[in-house]
C-alpha positions as CSV (number, residue, x, y, z in Angstrom):
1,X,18.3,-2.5,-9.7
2,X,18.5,-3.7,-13.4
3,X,20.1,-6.7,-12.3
4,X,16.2,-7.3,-10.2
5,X,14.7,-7.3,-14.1
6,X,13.3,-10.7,-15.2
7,X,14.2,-12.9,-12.4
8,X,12.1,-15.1,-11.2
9,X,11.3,-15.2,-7.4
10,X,9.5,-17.1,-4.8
11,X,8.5,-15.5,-1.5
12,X,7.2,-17.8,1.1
13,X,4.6,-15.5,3.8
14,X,4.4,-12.6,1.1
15,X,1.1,-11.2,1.2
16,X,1.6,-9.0,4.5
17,X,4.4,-7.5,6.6
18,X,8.1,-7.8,5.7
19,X,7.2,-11.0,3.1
20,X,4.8,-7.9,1.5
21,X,7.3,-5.4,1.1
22,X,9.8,-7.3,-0.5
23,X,7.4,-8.2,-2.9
24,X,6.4,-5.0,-4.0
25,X,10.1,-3.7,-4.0
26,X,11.6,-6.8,-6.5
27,X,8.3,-6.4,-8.7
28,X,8.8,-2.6,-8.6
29,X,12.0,-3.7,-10.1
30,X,10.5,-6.0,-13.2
31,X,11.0,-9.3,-11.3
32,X,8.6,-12.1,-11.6
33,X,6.9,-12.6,-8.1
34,X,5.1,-15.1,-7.0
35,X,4.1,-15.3,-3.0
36,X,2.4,-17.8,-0.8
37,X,0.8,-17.6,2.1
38,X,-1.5,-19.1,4.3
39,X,-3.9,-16.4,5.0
40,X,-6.8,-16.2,2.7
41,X,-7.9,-12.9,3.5
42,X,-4.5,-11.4,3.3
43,X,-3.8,-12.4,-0.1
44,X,-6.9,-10.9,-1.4
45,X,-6.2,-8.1,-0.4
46,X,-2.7,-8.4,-1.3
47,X,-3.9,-9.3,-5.0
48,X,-6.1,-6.9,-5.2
49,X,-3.4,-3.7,-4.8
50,X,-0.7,-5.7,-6.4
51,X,-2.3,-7.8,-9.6
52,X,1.3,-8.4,-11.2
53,X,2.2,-10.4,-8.5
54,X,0.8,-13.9,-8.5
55,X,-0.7,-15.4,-5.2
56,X,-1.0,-19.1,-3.9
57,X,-2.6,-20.2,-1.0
58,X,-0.1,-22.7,0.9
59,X,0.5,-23.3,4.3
60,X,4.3,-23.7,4.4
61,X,4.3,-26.9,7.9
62,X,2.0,-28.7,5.5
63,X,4.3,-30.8,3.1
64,X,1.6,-31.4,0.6
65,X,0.4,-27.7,0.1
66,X,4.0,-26.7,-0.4
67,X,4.0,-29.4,-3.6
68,X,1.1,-28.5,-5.0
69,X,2.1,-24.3,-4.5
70,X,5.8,-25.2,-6.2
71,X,3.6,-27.5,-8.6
72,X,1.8,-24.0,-9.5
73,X,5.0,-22.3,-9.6
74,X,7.0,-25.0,-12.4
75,X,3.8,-24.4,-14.4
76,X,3.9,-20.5,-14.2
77,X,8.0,-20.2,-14.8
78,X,9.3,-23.5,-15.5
79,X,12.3,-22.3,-13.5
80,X,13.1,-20.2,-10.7
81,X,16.4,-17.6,-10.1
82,X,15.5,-17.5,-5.9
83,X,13.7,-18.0,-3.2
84,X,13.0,-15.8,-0.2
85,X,11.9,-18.6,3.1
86,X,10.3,-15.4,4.6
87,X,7.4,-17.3,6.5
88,X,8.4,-17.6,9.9
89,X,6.5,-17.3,13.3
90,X,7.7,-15.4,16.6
91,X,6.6,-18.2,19.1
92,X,5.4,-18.4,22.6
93,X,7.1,-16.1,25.2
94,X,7.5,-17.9,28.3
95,X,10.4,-19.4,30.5
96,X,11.1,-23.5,29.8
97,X,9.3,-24.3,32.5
98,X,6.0,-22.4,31.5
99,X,6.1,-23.1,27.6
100,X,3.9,-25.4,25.8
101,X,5.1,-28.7,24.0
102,X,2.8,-27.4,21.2
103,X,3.6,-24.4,21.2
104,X,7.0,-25.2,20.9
105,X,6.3,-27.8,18.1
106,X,4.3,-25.3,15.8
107,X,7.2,-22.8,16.2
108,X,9.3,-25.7,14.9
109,X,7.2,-26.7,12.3
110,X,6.5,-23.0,10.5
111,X,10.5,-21.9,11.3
112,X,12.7,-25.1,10.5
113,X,10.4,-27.8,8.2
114,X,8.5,-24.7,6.8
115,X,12.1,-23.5,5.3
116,X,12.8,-27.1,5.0
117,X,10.2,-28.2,2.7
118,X,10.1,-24.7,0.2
119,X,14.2,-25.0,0.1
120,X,13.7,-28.8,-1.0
121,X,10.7,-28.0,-3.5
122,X,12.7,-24.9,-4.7
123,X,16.4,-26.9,-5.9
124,X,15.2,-28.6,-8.9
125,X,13.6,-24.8,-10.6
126,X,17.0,-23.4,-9.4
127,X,18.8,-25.6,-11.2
128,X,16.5,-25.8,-14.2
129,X,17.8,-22.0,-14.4
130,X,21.4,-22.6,-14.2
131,X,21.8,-21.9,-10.4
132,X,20.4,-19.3,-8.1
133,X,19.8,-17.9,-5.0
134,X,18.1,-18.9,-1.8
135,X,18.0,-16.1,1.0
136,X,16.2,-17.5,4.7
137,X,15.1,-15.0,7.2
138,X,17.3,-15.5,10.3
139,X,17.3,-13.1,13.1
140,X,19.5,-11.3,16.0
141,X,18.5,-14.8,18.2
142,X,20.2,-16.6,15.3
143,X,23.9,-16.3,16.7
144,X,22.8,-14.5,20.2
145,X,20.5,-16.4,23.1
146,X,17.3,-14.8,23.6
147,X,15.7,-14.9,27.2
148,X,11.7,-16.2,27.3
149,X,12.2,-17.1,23.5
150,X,13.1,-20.6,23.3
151,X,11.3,-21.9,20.5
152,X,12.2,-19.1,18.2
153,X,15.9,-18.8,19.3
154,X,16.2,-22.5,18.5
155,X,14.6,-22.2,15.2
156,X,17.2,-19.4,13.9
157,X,19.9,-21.3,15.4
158,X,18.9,-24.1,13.6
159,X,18.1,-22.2,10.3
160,X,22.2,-21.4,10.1
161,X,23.4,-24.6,10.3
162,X,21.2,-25.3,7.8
163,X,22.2,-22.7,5.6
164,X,26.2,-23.3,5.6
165,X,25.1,-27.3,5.1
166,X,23.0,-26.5,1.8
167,X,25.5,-24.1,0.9
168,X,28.3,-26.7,1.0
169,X,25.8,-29.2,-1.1
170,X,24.6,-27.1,-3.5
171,X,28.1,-24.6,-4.6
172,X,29.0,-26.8,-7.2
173,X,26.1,-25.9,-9.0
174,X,25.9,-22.5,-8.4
175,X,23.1,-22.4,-6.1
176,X,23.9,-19.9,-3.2
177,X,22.0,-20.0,0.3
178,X,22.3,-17.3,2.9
179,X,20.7,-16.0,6.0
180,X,19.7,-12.4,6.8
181,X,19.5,-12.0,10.5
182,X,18.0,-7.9,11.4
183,X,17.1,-7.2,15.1
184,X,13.5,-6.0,15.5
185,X,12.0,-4.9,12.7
186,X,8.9,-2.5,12.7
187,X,5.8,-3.3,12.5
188,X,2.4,-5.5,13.9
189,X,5.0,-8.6,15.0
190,X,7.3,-6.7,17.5
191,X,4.5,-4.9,18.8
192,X,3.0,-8.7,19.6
193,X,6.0,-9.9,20.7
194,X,6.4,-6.8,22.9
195,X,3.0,-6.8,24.6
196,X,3.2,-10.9,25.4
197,X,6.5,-10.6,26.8
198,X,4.8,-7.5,29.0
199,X,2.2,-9.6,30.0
200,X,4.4,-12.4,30.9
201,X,6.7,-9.9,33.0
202,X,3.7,-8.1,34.4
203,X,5.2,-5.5,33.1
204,X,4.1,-2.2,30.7
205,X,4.9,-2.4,26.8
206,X,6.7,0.5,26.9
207,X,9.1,-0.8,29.5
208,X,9.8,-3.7,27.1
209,X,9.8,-1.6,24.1
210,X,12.5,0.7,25.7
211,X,14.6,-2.2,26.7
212,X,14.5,-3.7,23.5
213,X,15.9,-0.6,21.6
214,X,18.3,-0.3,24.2
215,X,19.6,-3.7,23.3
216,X,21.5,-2.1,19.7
217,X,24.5,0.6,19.7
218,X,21.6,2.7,17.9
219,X,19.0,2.5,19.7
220,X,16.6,1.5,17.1
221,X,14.5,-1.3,15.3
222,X,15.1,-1.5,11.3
223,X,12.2,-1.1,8.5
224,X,11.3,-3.9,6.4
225,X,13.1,-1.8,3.0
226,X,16.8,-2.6,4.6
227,X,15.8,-5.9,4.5
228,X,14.6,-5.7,0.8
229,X,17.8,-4.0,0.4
230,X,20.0,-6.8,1.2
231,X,18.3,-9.3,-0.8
232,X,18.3,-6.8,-3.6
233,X,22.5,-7.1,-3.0
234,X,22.5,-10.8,-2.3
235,X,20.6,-11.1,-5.9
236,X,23.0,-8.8,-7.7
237,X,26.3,-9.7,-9.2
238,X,28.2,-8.1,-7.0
239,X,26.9,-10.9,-4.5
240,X,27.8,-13.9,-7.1
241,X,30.5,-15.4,-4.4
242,X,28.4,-15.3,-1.2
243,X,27.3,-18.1,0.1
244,X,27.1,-19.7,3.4
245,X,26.7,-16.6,5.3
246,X,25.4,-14.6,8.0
247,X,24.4,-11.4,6.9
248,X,22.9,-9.5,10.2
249,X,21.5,-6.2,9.8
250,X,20.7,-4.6,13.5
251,X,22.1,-1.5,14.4
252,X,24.8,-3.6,16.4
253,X,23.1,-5.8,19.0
254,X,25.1,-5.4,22.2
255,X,22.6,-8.2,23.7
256,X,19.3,-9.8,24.0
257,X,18.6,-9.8,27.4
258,X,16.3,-7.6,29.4
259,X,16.2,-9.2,32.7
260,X,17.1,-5.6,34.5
261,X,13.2,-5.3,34.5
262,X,12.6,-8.0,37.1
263,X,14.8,-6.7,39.5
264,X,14.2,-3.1,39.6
């Protein structure tokens, strides 16, 4: 990962989960990190293990706490070579009928205008460094609908058109934007998303849990470091013409539905 040294990269949600990970895996590799988040606690403790990495409080919906963290970043680098829009909510789990308006807007307002407003804030410290990369975390419900998941299906939809739009904007300059989209991904968040869509189906977790991995060719979620391994690739040379895209890691998702549940 020589290619990792000396970059400098932006992380949006970093101090716990996936967001962490990454992280710790490009400043492993002598990148320059710096992570929001919006959890206090979290990136104390996250400071604490990881001092090399710089931490900012910012709540990425809030427009003027994404100035002021990309404010923090100019000063620290000047310029930046990527950004990661990790930060991203899983949503209600509900039918349309049964899901809340603001519910649905604060799914909206973390997924789409979060991404949004750090892409925005991140183009002038991209092109201060000559070009760059921004990589936005899509999902499986980003090409495939996604039963009881409205919100969040409509915020990964959204996040591709965004990405082939700012990719046709910003090629000239040699600013790249993708999407990774990976099925479930272990970890705390599936485990929520599994036990409010059990609750909703008045259903067990497990049952949920096994329909979900029975949703991929290979049975199984993915780990945050195959994640971490594609943006390692999309930062690399070898990745210098990709732009625009889709890159889905997932095992092969056959579909997203697990409506057999109800009617057994």
């Amino acid at each position: 990962m020589k290619h990792i040294k000396g970059l400098k990269i932006v992380i949006t949600a970093g101090a716990s989960g996936i967001g962490s990970h990454i992280a710790k895996v490009l400043s492993q590799a002598d990148a320059k990190v710096i992570i929001c988040d919006k959890d206090q606690e979290a990136l104390d403790q996250f400071s604490k293990n990881n001092p090399e990495i710089i931490s900012l409080m910012a709540d990425i919906s809030n427009e003027e706490e994404v100035l002021s963290a990309f404010d923090a970043v100019k000063d620290q680098f000047g310029e930046i070579n990527a950004l990661i829009n990790n930060a991203g909510i899983a949503g209600p789990s509900s039918k349309l009928e049964d899901t809340n308006f603001n519910d649905w807007q604060n799914t909206l307002n973390v997924n789409l205008n979060g991404t949004f407003l750090s892409a925005k804030s991140a183009i002038p410290l991209l092109r201060s460094a000559g070009g760059g990369s921004i990589i936005n975390m899509g999902s499986t419900s980003s090409f495939m609908g996604t039963p009881l998941r409205s919100s969040y299906s409509a915020t990964k939809w959204g996040l591709i058109g965004l990405t082939k739009t700012w990719a046709m904007e910003y090629g000239k300059e040699n600013i790249r934007i993708n999407t990774i989209c990976p099925s479930s991904v272990n970890g705390d968040r599936i485990d929520q998303v599994i036990d409010r869509e059990a609750k909703y189906r008045n259903v067990t977790p497990e049952e949920i849990k096994a329909a979900y991995l029975s949703q991929t060719s290979m049975k199984s979620f993915i780990d945050a470091e195959e994640i971490a391994g594609m943006i390692v690739y999309l930062l690399s040379p070898l990745a210098r013409k990709i732009t625009g895209q889709m890159l889905v890691i997932d095992g092969h998702t056959e579909n997203l539905s697990v409506i057999d549940i109800e009617d057994e």
